[in-house]
C-alpha positions in Angstrom: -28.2 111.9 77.0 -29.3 110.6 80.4 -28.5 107.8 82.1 -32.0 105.8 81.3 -31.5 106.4 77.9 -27.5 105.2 77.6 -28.7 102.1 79.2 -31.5 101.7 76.6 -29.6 102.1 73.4 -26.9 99.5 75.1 -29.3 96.8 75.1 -30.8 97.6 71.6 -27.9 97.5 70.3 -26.9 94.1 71.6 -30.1 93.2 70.5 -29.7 93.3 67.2 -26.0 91.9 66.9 -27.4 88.9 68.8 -30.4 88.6 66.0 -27.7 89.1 63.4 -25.6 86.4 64.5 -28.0 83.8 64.7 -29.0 84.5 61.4 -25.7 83.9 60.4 -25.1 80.5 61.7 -28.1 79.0 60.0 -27.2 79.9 56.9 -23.8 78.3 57.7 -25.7 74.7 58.5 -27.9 74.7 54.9 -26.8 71.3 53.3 -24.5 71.7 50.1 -26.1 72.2 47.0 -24.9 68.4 44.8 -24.0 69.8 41.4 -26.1 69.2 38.6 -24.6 65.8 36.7 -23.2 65.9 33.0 -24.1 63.3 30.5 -21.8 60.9 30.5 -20.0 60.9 26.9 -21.0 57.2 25.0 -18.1 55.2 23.9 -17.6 55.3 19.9 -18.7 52.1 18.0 -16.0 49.7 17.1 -16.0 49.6 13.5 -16.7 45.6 12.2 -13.8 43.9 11.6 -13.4 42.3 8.3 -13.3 38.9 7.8 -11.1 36.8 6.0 -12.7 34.5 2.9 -12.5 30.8 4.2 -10.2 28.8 1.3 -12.2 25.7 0.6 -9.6 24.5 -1.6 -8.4 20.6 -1.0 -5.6 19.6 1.3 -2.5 18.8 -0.3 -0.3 20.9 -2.2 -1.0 21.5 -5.7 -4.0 20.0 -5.5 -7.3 21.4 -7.7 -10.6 22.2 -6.0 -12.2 21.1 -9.4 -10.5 17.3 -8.9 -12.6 14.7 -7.5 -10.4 12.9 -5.2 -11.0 9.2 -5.7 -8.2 7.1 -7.1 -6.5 6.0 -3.8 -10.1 4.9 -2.1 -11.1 3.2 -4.9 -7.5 1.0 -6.1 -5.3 1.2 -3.1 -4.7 -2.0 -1.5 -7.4 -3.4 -3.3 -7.9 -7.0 -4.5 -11.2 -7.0 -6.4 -10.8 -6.4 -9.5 -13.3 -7.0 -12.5 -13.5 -10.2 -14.7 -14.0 -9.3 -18.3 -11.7 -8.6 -21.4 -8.2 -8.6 -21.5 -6.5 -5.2 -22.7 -3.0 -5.2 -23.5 -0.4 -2.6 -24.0 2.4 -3.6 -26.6 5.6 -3.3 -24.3 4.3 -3.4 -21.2 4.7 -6.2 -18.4 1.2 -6.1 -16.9 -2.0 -5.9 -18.4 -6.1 -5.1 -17.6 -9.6 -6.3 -17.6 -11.6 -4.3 -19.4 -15.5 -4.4 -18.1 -17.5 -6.6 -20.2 -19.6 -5.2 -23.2 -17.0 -2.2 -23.8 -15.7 -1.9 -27.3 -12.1 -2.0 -28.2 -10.0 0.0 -30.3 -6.5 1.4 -30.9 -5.6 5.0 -30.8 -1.9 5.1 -31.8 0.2 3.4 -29.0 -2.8 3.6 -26.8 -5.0 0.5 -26.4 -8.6 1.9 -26.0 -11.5 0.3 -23.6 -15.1 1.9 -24.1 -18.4 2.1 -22.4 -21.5 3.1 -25.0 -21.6 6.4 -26.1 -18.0 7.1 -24.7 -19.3 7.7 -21.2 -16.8 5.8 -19.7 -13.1 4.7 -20.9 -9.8 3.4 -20.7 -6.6 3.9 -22.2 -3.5 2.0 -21.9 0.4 2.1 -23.1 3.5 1.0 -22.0 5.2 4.2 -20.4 7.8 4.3 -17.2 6.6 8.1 -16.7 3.3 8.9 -16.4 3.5 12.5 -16.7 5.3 12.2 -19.8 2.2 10.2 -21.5 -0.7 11.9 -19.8 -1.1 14.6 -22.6 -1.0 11.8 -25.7 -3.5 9.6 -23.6 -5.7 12.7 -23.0 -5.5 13.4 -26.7 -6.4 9.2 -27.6 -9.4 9.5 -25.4 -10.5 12.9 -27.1 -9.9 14.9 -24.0 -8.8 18.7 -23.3 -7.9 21.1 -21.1 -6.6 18.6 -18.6 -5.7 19.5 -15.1 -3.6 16.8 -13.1 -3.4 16.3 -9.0 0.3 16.0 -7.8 0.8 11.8 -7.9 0.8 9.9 -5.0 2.0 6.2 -4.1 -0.3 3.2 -3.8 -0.6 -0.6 -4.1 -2.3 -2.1 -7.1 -4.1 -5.2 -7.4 -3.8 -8.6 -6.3 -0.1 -8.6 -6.8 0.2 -5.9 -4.6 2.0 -3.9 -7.3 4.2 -0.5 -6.5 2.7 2.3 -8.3 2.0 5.8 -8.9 -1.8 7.5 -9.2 -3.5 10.6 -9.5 -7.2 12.1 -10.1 -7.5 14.7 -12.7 -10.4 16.6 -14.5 -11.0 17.3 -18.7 -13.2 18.6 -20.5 -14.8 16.9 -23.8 -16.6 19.7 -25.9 -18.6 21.1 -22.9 -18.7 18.4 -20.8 -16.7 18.4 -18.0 -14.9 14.6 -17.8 -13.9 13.0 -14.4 -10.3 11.2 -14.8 -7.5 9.0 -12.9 -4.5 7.2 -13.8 -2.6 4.3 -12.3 1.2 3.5 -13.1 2.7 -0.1 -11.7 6.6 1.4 -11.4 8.3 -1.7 -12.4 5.5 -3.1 -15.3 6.1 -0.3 -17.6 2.6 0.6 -17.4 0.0 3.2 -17.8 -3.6 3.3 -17.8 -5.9 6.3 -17.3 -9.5 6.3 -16.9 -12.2 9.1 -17.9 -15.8 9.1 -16.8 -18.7 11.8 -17.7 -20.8 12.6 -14.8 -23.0 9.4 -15.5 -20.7 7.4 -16.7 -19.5 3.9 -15.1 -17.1 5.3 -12.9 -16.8 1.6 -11.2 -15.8 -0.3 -14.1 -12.8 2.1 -14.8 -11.8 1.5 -11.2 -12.7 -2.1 -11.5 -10.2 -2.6 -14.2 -7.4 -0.3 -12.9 -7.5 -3.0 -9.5 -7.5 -5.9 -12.3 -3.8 -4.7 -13.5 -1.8 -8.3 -13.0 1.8 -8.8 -14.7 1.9 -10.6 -17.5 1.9 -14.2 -17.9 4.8 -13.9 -20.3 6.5 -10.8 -19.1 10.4 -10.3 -18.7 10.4 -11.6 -15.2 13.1 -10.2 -12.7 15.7 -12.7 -13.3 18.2 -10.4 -11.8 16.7 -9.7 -8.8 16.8 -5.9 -9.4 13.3 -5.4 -9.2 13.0 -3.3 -6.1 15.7 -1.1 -7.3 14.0 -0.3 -10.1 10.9 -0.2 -8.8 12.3 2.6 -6.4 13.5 4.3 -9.1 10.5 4.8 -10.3 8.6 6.4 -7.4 11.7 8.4 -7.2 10.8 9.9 -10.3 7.6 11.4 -9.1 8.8 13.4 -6.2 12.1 14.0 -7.4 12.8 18.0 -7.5 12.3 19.2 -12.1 15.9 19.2 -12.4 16.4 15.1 -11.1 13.4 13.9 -12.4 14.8 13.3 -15.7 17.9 11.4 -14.2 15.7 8.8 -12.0 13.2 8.2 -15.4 16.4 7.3 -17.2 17.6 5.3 -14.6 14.2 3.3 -13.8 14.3 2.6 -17.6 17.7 1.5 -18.1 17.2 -0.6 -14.8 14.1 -2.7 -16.8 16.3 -3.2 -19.8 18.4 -5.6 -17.5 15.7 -7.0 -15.3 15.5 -10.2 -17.7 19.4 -10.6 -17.5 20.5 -12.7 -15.0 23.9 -11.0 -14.9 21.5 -7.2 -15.1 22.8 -6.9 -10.9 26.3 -6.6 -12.0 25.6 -4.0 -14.1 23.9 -1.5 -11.8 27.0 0.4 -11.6 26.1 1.9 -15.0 22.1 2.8 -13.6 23.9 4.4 -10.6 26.3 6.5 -13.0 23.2 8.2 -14.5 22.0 9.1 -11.2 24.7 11.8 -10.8 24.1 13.8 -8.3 20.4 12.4 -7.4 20.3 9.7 -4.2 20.9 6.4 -5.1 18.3 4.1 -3.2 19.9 1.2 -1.0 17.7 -1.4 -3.4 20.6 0.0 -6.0 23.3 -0.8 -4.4 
């Protein structure tokens, strides 16, 4: 090869490494590829969460949701009481008004009070427990199935007379019957009232804020009154197993409130008492 051609093949050759290399650096500047984008994955559905059934039941414990509460409204700390008949329970140291125009009657111990057509009436007994009564006055007014509220303390009447009440529900055949009962503690006392859903529900209550002590009653000529007036509300929130010891107590404590010597002899109404609290009106 001559010179002429050495030099020609040279600058060929550089030639084409130069075309080569330009090549190469712009295909080293293309902009990146941006990779294709997944789905993004959903989030699963929170299942519901169940919810709880709201109790509509009454506050109180023990108390029914088929029980009308009314007797505390209606004879609490009440003064107006009805004018009508008087009703009298043999034994007892207070007595009623029944409303006028309802017949009387007698159901065994039970004096009876009624509206027309039995839609409304009134029992009362002599009695220093309610609850041990409630079933025989049920049974005087021709009532079953009786469910009672837990009983509560109130005022009754003019006299502003310590007591016990409750509202309750029975039924008579198929007809469901409203009811209540009132117990003075120290007037030996009880009267329970039943109403059918258009009965007069405001002359039972009438009467039960009528309850006065007797003109001619044993009196409290010992001065023990309170004491065993306490022992009486004792009796209906006592636990089961005391209950029974303040009721014997409360009863024995009226026995001697006509006794003007009946303070001296409290030592034998705290003796039953045993274990139970004696309250400071009993000492």
């Amino acid at each position: 090869m001559n010179v002429r051609h050495g030099i020609f093949f040279v600058a060929a050759t550089a030639a084409l490494v130069s075309v080569a290399g330009c090549g190469n650096k712009d295909d080293d500047e293309l902009p990146p590829v941006a990779p294709t984008p997944q789905p993004t994955a959903l989030a699963p559905t929170p299942a519901p969460t169940p919810t709880t059934p709201v109790d509509m039941k009454p506050e109180g414990a023990g108390t029914s949701s088929k029980i009308e509460a009314r007797v505390r409204s209606e004879v609490d700390g009440r003064e107006d009481g009805i004018t009508g008949s008087p009703l009298a329970a043999a034994g007892a140291r207070a007595t009623l008004q029944a409303p006028t125009g309802w017949t009387s009657s007698k159901s065994g111990e039970f004096s009876i009070a009624a509206a027309a057509g039995n839609k409304a009436q009134i029992a009362a007994a002599a009695s220093d427990s309610a609850t041990a009564k409630l079933p025989a006055a049920a049974s005087a007014l021709g009532l079953t199935n009786c469910e009672w509220n837990p009983g509560e303390s109130l005022s009754i009447g003019k006299g502003k007379l310590a007591g016990s009440a409750a509202d309750g529900v029975c039924t008579r055949g198929t007809v469901q019957v409203r009811t209540a009962y009132v117990q003075p503690a120290a007037e030996g006392l009880l009267v329970v009232g039943a109403w059918e859903p258009d009965g007069d529900s405001a002359g039972v209550f009438g009467s039960m804020r009528s309850i006065t002590k007797s003109a001619g009653g044993t009196g409290d000529a010992s001065g023990i009154g309170a004491c065993c007036s306490a022992l009486a509300q004792n009796a209906n929130s006592a636990p089961p197993e005391q209950k029974g010891l303040y009721l014997g107590a409360a009863a024995m404590c009226n026995s001697l409130k006509a006794n003007p010597q009946g303070r001296a002899a409290l030592a034998q109404v705290r003796a039953m008492l045993a274990s139970a609290n004696v309250p400071s009106s009993c000492r």
